[in-house]
N, C-alpha and C positions, 0 to 999 in steps of 0.2 A: 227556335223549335227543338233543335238536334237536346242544347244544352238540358231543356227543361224538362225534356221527357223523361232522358238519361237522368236528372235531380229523383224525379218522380218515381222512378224505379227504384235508385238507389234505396228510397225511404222505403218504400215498400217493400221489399225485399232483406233490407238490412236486420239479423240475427248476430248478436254476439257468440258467435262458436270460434274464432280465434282471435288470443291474446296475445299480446299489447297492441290496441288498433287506435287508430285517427278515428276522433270525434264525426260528428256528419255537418261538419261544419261547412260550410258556402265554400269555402279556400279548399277545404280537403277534398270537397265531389269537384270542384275543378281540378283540381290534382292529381283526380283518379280517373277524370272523364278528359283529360290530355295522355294519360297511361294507357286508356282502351285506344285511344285510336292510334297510341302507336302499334300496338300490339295488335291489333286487329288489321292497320294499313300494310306495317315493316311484315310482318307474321313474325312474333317474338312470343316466347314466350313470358309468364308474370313476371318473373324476377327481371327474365331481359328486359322487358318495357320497362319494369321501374330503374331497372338502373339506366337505361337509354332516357330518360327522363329528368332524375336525380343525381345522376351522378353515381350513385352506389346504391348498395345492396338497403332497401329501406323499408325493414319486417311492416313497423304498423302500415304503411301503403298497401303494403300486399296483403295486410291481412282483412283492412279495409274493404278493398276489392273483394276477397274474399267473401269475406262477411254480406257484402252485399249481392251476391250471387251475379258477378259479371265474369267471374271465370270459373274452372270446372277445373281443380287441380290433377283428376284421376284421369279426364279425358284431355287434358293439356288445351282446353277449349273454350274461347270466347265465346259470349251470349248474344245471338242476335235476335231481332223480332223477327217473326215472321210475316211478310206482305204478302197481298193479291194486290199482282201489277195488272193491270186491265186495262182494255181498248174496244171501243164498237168500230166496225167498218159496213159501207155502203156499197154493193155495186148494182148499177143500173143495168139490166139485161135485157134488149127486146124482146128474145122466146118467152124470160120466166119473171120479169116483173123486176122488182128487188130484190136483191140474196142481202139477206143480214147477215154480217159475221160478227160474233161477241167470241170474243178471246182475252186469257188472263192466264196468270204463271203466278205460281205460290214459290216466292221465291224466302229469300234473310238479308234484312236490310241489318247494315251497324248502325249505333244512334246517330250516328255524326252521317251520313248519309243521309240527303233529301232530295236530288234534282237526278230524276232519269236522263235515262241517256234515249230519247227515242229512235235515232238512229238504230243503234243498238237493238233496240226494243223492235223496230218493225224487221232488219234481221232476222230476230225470233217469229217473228207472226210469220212472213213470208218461206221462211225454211218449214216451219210447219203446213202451213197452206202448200205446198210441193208435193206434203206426203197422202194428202190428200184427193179426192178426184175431182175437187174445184181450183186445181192447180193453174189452168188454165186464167184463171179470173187474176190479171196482174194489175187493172186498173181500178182497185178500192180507193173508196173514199174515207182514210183514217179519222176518228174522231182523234184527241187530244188524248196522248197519255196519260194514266193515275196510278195512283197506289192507294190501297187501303188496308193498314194493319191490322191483324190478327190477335187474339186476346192468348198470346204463347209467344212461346220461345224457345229456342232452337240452340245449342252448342257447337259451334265448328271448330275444329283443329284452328291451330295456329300455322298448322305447314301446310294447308291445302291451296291448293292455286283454281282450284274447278269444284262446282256444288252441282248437286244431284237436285235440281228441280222437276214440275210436275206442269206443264200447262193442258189446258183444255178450252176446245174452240168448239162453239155451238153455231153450225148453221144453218138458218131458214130459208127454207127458198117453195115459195109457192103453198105455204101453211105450214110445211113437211119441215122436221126439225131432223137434224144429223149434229152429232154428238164426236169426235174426235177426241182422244185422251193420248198426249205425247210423254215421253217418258225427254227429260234436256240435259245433258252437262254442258253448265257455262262459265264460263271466267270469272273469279271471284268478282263481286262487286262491278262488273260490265253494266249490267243492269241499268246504275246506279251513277252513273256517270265517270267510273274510277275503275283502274285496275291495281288488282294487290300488287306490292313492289313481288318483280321479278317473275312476274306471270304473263303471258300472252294473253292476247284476244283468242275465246275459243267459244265454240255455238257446235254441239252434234243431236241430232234429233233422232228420235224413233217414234213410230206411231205403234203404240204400246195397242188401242185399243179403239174399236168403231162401236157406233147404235143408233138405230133411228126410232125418237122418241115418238 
């Protein structure tokens, strides 16, 4: 899945604006799709990944990459997609019936990342559920973590160790809908089951924003 997608952009995306480049050959998009993930895991920049890769400095690679919009020479910046990580939860209340909770985080996945970390992932639900006044409710019933990507994409530094995400938790309870919008920084790629080389585990929440629909 990671390899194909990544294929599938390459082609889409790919404009000759710098020369001398690698063809879009099968060998070259692996060659480039081993490049991003150094450089998006190690946090390197182009030329560092390719030469962490190659051996040395190896213009058409980069400019390959280039060309095919996986990095942002001006903002020193890998391309990531943008995911909605989601979950539903259940809890059973004798006063008020069932409380739904539906929660999700608009996070950036890299293409080489697929297996959440739900650990990780219910961290973020629960630190949110805190700041709100169903803080109380600690025994939900998780449904199973997912992701669903986004038709965009996003640019991150090469030297960031924490990303500015967005989650929002909708909960029902008794018809009555209540809307919570959190403001996250989280550890690169936590998420995602990985953390970037030389980063910490890190999760800080703010409740940016309340409404009841």
């Amino acid at each position: 899945m990671g390899f194909k997608e990544f294929k599938e952009y390459v082609e889409k995306h790919f404009h000759l604006w710098h020369k001398p480049t690698l063809s879009l050959s099968e060998e070259n998009i692996v060659q480039a799709y081993i490049t991003y993930q150094y450089g998006v895991q190690l946090g390197l920049t182009l030329s560092s990944a390719v030469t962490e890769v190659v051996g040395y400095r190896y213009r058409r690679l980069e400019n390959l990459i280039l060309n095919s919009a996986l990095y942002d020479s001006v903002k020193h910046a890998w391309v990531h997609v943008n995911s909605l990580v989601k979950v539903k939860a259940l809890y059973e209340s004798k006063k008020k019936g069932t409380e739904v909770y539906e929660f999700q985080i608009e996070t950036f996945r890299p293409f080489h990342l697929q297996k959440l970390d739900e650990r990780f992932c219910e961290r973020v639900f629960f630190d949110c559920l805190e700041k709100t006044p169903f803080a109380a409710v600690i025994e939900v019933n998780l449904e199973r973590w997912a992701y669903d990507d986004l038709d965009r994409y996003t640019y991150l530094a090469y030297d960031l160790c924490t990303q500015d995400n967005e989650a929002v938790m909708d909960v029902e309870v008794k018809g009555s809908h209540h809307e919570y919008v959190f403001n996250l920084e989280v550890s690169n790629y936590s998420i995602f089951e990985l953390l970037k080389e030389g980063c910490e585990e890190y999760l800080h929440v703010v409740l940016r924003e309340e409404r009841v629909l």
